[in-house]
C-alpha positions, 0 to 999 in steps of 0.5 A: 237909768240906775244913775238918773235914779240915784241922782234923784234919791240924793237930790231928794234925800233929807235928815231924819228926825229924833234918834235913829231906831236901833238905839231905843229906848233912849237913856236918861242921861242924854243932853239937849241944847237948845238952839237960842242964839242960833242959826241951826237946821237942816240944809243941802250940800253940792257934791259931785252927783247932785246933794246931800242933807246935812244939819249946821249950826252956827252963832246968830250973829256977824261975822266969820266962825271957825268950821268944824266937820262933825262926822257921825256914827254908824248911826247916821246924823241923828239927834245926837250929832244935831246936839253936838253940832248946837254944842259947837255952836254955842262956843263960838264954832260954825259946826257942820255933819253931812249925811255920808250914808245917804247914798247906800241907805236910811239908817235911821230906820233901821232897827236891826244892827247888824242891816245898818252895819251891811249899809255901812259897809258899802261907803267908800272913803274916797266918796266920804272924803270928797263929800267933807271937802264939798262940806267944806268949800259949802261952808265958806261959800254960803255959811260964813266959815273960816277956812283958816281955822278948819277942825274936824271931830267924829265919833266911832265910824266917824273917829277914824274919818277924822284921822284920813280926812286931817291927812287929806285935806290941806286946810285942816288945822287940828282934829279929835278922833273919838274911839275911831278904829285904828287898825284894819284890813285894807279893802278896795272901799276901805283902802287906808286905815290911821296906823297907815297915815300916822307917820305922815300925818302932818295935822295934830289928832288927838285921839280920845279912847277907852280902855275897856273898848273891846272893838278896838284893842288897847294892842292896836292903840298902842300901835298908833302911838307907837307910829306916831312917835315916827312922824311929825304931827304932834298927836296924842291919844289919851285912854280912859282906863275904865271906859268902853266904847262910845264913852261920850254917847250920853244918850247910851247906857255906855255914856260915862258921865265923867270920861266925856267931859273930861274929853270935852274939855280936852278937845276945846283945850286942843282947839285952843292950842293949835289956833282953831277956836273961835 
């Protein structure tokens, strides 16, 4: 019965809409792009137990574009995830965010950090890997992607996604990890954190950090460089000496102007230089 239920739920799952209700009020600084020249909304994804909502974007135009996987934040695939995937899309990317906490709960309604943290905590990465990799299989089959030139980025939450999902999924040719958690305790959801892979990561991940990040240690930072140094990927992380967390949230008062555009470019240069732009 609880799976006929759950089944159901995710089968009748959508996006939500605007931003998600624990980071009002919205700050002045915050991008729109607009979906001119797009084919951009909401669609369904098969997965293993029915669907899943997830927002695309891609060039209104023939042919077959570049994926990139866009992973949230905590704060789900609100308006600020819808933007960068329209960002993506303007540049040439076919850009995909799956709702990866639709099965424990709507975080967009919450206001309440600490009740969307609890929803967060029970995701486990097996179920967030499969579902990127059914994102990704949805994305050649009824989207026009290329699988040969598949990226990944993500955002906090999503920042340490995107270093277990390049070493995961064999097809994933480069990836940017924005202020992701690099060290942690190992849990029966949470089995692997990135200083875990690092040395066997095969992929190249650029990772994208603030030094005054209090979440995540310049210790632990330092850490992952030095794991990476054994292995073979050729990542690299860069930290913005004066920014904190969530640097490239322009909708936040942690937005700094300068720092997240700067990123920006070091991600399209990153894209550009291991063969995965459009």
């Amino acid at each position: 019965m609880l799976e006929v239920t759950r089944r159901k739920f995710i089968a009748t799952a959508t996006l939500a809409t605007g931003f998600t209700l624990a980071i009002q009020p919205i700050a002045s600084s915050v991008i729109h792009t607009d979906a001119n020249g797009l084919i951009a909304g909401a669609v369904k994804i098969p997965v293993k137990d029915g669907e899943i909502p997830a927002y695309r974007a891609l060039p209104n135009r023939d042919g077959h574009f570049p994926i990139i996987l866009v992973v949230q934040e905590i704060f789900g695939v609100h308006e600020h995830i819808r933007d960068i995937c329209r960002r993506f899309a303007k540049l040439g990317y076919l850009a995909i965010a799956p709702e990866l906490f639709v099965r424990q709960g709507d975080v967009s309604k919450l206001s309440d950090f600490n009740a969307i943290r609890q929803i967060v905590a029970k995701v486990p990465d097996a179920q967030v890997l499969s579902d990127l990799d059914a994102t990704v299989n949805w994305a050649v089959k009824s989207a026009r992607g290329n699988v040969a030139k598949l990226s990944i980025t993500g955002f906090c939450w999503g920042g340490r996604i995107v270093w277990l999902y390049a070493a995961h999924h064999p097809s994933v040719k480069a990836g940017v990890a924005w202020y992701g958690r690099l060290v942690g305790d190992a849990t029966a959801l949470t089995p692997q954190y990135p200083i875990d892979i690092a040395a066997t990561l095969k992929v190249p991940v650029l990772g994208l950090y603030g030094g005054q990040d209090t979440s995540i240690p310049q210790d632990t930072v330092a850490q992952m460089r030095d794991r990476l140094k054994t292995g073979s990927s050729q990542s690299d992380i860069i930290v913005y000496p004066d920014a904190g967390h969530a640097f490239f949230a322009d909708y936040r008062p942690s937005y700094r102007e300068a720092d997240a555009k700067n990123g920006w470019h070091r991600l399209q240069a990153w894209f550009k230089q291991h063969g995965v732009a459009p």
